[in-house]
N, CA, C and O of each residue as an XYZ file, in Angstrom:
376
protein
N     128.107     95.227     85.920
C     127.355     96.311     86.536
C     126.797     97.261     85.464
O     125.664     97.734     85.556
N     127.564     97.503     84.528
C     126.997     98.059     83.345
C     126.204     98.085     82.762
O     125.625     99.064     82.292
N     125.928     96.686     82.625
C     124.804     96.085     81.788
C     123.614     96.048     82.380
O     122.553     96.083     81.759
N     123.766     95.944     84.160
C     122.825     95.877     84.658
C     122.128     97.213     84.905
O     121.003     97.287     85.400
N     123.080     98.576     84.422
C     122.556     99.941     85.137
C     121.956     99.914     83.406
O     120.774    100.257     83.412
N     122.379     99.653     82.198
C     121.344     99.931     80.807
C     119.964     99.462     80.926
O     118.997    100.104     80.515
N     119.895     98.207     81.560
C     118.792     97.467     82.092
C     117.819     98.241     82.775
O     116.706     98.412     82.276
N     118.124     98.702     83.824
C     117.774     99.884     84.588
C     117.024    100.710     84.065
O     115.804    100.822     84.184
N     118.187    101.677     83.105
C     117.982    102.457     82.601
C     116.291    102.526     81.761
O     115.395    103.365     81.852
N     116.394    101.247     80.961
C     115.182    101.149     80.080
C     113.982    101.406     80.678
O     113.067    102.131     80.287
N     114.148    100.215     82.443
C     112.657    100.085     82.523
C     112.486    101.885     83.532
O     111.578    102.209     84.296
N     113.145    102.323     83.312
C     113.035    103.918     83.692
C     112.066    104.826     82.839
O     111.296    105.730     83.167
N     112.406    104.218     81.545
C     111.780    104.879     80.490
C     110.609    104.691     80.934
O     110.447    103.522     81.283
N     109.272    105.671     81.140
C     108.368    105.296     81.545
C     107.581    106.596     80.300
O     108.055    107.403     79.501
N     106.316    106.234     80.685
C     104.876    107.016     79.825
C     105.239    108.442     79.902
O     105.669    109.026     78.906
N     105.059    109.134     81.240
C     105.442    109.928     81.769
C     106.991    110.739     82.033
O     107.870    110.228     82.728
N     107.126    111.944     81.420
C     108.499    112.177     80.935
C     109.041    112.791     82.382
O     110.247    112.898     82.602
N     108.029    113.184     83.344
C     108.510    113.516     85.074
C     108.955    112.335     85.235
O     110.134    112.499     85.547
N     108.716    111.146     85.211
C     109.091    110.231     86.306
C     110.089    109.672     85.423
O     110.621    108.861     86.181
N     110.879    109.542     83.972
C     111.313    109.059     83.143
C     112.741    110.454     84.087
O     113.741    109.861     84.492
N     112.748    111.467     84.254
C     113.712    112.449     85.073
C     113.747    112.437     86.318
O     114.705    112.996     86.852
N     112.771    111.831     87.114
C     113.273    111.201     88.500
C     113.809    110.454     88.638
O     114.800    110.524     89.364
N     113.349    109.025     87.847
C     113.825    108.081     87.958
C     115.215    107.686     87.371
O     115.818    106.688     87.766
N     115.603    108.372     86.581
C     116.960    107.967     85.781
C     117.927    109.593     86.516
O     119.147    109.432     86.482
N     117.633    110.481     86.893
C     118.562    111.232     87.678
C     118.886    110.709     89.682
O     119.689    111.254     90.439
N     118.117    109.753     89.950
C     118.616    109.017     90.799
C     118.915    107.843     90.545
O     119.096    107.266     91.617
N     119.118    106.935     89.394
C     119.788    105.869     88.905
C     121.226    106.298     88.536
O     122.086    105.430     88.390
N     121.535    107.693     88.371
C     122.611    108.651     87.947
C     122.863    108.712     88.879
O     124.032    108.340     88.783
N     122.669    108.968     90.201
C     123.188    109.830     91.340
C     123.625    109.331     92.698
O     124.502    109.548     93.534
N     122.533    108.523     92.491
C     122.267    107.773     93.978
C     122.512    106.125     94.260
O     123.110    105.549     95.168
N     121.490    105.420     92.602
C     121.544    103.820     92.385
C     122.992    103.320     93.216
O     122.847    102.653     94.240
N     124.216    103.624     92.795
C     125.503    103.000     93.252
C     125.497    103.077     94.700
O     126.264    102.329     95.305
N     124.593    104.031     95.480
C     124.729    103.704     97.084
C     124.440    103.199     97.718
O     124.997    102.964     98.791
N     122.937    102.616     97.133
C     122.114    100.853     97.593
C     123.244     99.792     97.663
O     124.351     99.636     97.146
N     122.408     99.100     98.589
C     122.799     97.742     98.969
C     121.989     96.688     98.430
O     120.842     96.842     98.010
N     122.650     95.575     98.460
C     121.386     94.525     97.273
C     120.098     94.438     97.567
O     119.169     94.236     96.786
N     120.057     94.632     98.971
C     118.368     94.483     99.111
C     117.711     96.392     98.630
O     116.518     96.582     98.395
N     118.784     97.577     98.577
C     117.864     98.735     98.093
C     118.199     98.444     96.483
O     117.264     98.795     95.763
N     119.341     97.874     95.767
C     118.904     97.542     94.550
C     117.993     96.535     94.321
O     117.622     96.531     93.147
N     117.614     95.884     94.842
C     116.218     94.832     94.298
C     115.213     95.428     94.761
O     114.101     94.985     94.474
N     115.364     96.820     95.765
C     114.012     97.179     95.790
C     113.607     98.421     94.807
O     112.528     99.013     94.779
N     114.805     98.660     93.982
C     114.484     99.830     93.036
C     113.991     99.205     92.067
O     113.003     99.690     91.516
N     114.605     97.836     91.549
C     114.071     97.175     90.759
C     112.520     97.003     90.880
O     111.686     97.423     90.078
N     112.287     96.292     92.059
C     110.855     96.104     92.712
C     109.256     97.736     92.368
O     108.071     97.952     92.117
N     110.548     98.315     92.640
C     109.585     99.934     92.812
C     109.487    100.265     90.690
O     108.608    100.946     90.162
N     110.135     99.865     90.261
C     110.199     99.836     88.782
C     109.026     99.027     87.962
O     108.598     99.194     86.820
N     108.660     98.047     89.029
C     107.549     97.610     87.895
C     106.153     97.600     88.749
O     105.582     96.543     89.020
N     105.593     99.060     89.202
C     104.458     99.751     89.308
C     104.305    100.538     88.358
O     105.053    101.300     87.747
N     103.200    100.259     88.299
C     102.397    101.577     87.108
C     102.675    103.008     87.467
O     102.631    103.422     88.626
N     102.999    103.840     86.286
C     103.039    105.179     86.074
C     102.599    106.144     86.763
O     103.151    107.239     86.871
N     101.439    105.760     87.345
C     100.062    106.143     88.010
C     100.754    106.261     89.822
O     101.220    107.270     90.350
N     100.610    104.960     90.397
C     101.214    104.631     91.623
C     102.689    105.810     91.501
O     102.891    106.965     91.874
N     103.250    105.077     90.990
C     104.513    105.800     90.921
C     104.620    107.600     90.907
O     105.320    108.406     91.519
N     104.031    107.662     90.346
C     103.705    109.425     90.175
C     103.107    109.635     92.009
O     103.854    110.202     92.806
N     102.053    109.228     92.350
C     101.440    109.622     93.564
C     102.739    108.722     94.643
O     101.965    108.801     95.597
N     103.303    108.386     94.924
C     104.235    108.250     95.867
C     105.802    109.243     95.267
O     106.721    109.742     95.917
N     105.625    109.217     94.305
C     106.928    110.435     94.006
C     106.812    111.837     94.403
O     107.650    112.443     95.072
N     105.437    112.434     93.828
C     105.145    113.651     94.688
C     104.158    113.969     95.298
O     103.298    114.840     95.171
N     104.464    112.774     96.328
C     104.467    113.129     97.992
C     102.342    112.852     97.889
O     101.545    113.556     98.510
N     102.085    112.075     97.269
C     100.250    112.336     97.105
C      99.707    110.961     97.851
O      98.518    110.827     98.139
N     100.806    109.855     98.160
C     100.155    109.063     98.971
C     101.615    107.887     99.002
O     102.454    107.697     98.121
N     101.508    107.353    100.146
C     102.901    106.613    100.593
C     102.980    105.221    100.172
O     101.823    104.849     99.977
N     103.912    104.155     99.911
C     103.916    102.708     99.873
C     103.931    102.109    101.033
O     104.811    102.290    101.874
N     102.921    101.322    101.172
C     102.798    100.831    102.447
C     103.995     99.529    102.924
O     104.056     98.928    103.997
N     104.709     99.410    101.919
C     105.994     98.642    102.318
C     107.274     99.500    102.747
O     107.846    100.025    101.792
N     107.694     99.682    103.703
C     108.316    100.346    104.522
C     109.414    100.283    103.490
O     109.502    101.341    102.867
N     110.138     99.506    103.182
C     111.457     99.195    102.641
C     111.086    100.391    100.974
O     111.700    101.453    100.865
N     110.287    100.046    100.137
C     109.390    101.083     99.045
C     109.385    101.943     99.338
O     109.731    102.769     98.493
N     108.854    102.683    101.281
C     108.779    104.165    101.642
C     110.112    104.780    101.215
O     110.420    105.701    100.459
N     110.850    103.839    102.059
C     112.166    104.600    102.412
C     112.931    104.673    101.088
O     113.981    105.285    101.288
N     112.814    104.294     99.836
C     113.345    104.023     98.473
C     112.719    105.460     97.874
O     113.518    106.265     97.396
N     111.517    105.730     97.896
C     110.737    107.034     97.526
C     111.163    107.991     98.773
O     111.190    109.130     98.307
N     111.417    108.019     99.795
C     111.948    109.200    100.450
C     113.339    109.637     99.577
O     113.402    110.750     99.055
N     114.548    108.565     99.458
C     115.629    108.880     98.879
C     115.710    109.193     97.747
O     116.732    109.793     97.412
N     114.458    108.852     96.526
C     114.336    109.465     95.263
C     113.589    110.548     95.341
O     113.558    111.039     94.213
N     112.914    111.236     96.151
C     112.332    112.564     96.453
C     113.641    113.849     97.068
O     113.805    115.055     96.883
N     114.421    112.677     97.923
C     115.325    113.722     98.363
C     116.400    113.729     97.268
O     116.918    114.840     97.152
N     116.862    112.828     96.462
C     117.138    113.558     95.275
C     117.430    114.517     94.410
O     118.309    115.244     93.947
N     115.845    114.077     94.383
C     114.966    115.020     93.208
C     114.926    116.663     94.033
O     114.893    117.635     93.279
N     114.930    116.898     95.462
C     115.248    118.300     95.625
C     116.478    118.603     96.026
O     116.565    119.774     96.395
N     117.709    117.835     96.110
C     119.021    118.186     96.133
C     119.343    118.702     94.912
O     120.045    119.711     94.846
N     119.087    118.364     94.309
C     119.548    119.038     92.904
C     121.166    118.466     92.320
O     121.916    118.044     93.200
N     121.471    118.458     91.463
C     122.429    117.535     90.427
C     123.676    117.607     91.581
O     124.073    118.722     91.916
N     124.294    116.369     92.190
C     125.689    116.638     92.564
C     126.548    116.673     91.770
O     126.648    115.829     90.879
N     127.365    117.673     91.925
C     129.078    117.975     91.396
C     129.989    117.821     92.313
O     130.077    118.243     93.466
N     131.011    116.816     91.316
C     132.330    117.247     91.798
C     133.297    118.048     92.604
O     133.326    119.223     92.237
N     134.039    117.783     93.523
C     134.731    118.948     93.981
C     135.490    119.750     93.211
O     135.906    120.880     93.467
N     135.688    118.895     91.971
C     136.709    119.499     90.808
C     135.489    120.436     89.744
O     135.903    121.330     89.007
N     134.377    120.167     89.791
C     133.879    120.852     89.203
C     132.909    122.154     90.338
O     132.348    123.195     89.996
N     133.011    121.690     91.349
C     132.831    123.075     92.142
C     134.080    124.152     92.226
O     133.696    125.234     92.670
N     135.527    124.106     91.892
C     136.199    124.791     92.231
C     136.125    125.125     90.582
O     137.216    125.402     90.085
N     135.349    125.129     89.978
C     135.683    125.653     88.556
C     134.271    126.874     88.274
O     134.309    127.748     87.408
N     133.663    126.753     88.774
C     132.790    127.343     88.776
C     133.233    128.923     89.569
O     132.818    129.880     88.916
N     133.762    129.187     90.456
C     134.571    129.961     91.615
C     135.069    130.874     90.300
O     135.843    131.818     90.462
């Protein structure tokens, strides 16, 4: 699984340093809650251009593959949840 989230990781690296922080803070956050068909579709959503990708990330035009929508709804909702913590690191903050 490791090897496969470095993998990940790379083709995250993108042109664009917004979507290079969307995309790898929900590979951080979220990736482990897919199921094989939402990990092959993150994979899938990974090798569109910079371009596409940017206009379905914020919100400028939708993927017309339903299974893609719903992959960009959960990396948008994400991206405005903001970083999850720990319960151990919420009671430290207090």
């Amino acid at each position: 699984m490791e090897r496969q989230i470095q993998r990940l990781r790379w083709q995250c690296r993108r042109g664009m340093l917004e979507l290079d922080l969307l995309l790898n803070r929900f590979l951080d956050q979220r990736y482990a809650e897919l199921d094989s068909a939402g990990s092959a579709d993150f994979e899938r959503l990974l090798g569109y251009q910079d371009q596409i990708l940017q206009d379905w990330l914020l919100g400028q035009a939708v993927p017309a593959d339903p299974a893609l929508s719903r992959l960009v709804a959960a990396i948008q909702d994400c991206m405005l949840e903001g970083p999850r913590t720990s319960s151990s690191d919420a009671g430290a903050e207090r």
